[in-house]
N, C-alpha and C positions, 0 to 999 in steps of 0.2 A: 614672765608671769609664773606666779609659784601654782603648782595644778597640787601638790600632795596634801592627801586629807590623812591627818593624825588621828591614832587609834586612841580615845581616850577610856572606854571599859568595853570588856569583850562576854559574852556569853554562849556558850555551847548549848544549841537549841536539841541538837540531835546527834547522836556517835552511831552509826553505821560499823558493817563489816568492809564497807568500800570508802564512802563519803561522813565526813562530817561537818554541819550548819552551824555556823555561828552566826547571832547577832553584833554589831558592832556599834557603840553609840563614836562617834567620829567630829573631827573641829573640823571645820572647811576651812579651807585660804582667805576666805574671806571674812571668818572670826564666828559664824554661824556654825550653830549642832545641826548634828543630821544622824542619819542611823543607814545601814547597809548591811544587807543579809547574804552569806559567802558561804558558799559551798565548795569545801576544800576536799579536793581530788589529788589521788597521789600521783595520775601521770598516766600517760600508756605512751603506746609503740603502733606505727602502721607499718606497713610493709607492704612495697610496691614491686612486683617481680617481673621480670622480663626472661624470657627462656629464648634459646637459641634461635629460634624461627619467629620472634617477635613479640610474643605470646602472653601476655597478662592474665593471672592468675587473680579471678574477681570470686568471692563466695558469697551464696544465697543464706539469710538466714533471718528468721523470727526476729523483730525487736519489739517488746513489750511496752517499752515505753512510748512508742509510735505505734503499736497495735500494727503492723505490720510488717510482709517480707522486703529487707532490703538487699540490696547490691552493696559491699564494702570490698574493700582490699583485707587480706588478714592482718589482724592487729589486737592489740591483747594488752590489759591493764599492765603495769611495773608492779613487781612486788617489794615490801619495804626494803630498800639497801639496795637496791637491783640495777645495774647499771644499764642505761637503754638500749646498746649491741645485746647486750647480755639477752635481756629483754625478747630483744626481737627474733635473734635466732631460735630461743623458747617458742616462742608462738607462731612462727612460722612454719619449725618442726609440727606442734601439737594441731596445729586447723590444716595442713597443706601437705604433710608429709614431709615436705622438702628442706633438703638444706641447701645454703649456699655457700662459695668459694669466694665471692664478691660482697665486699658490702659498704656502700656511702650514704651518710647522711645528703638526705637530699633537703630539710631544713625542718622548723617545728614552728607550733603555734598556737594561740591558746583558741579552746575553742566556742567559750561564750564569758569574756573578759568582765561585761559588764556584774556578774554574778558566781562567779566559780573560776577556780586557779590551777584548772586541768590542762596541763600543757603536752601537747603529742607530739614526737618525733618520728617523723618521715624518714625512714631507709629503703635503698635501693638494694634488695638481690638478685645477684646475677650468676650467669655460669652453675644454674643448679642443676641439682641431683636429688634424683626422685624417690622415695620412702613411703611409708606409712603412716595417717596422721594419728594421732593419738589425743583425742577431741577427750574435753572435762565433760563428765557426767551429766553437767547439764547445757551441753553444746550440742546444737543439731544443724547443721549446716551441709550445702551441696557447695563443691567449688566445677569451676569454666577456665578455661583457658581457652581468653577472647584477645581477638588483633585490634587494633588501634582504633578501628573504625568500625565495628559492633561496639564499642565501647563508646565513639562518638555517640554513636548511635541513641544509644542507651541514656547518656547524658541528653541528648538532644530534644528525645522524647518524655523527657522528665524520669525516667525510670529509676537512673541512678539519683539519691536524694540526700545521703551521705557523705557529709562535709569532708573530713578525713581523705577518703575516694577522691573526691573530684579536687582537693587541695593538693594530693597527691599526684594528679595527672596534671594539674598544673605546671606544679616543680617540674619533674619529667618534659613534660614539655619542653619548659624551661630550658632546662640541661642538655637537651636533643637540640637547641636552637644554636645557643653554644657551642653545643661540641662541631655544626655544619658552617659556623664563623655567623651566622645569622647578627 
């Protein structure tokens, strides 16, 4: 079955400093118009850390757009041209201090398909070393360095609500199961 819908006119509803909305008027597979409203995102980076004693580095911080404080992993928009190691090490340094010696993609993903083209990449930092964060002007955040099971925890009781995070702990997971031949 053909699923691709052809772009037949496009419109820019809004240009952002971050995102920009277009309308699309579109031919379905089936020879029917339709229209679809995309909000084009240029990308970000999460970062999932593990220290020596086990130790995940989760931070607290305001999200406006959900009017409240959540639990995320550090992670940080790509800047134009910006490769996503490149990325990550950036914003791992600026929200956490830290840098790391290790680092693997652990995989990516888009994070609301039916409407935006914002795809995150999940890295693993390991074997780090500890520094001073260097938070953007308009960052306010607390970081935790929590063991596997405060952070169930956290999931368990709905606390943690941040996709990114818990997709993130998935992978992990994932990779832990693996690497014990699971």
């Amino acid at each position: 079955m053909d699923f691709y819908e052809k772009t037949e006119k496009e419109s820019i509803i809004y240009q952002g400093k971050i995102i920009k909305v277009k309308e699309l008027d579109i031919k379905l597979p089936n020879g029917l118009m339709g229209k679809r409203e995309i909000v084009e995102h240029p990308g970000a980076v999460a970062i999932l850390t593990t220290t020596k004693d086990g130790k995940i580095v989760l931070i607290k911080q305001f999200r406006k757009a959900c009017e409240e404080i959540l639990w995320e992993i550090p992670a940080g928009k790509l800047e134009k041209g910006e490769a996503p190691l490149d990325c990550a090490k950036r914003e791992l340094k600026e929200e956490t201090g830290y840098t790391a010696r290790n680092w693997a993609l652990l995989g990516k993903f888009y994070t609301s398909p039916g409407f935006c083209n914002e795809l995150i990449y999940i890295y693993l930092a390991s074997n780090l070393i500890a520094g001073e964060a260097i938070l953007d002007e308009d960052e306010n955040l607390e970081q935790y360095l929590l063991d596997s099971s405060q952070i169930d925890n956290l999931i368990e009781n709905g606390h943690i609500k941040d996709m990114k995070t818990i997709t993130a702990l998935l992978f992990f997971k994932q990779l832990q199961s693996k690497d014990k031949g699971d």
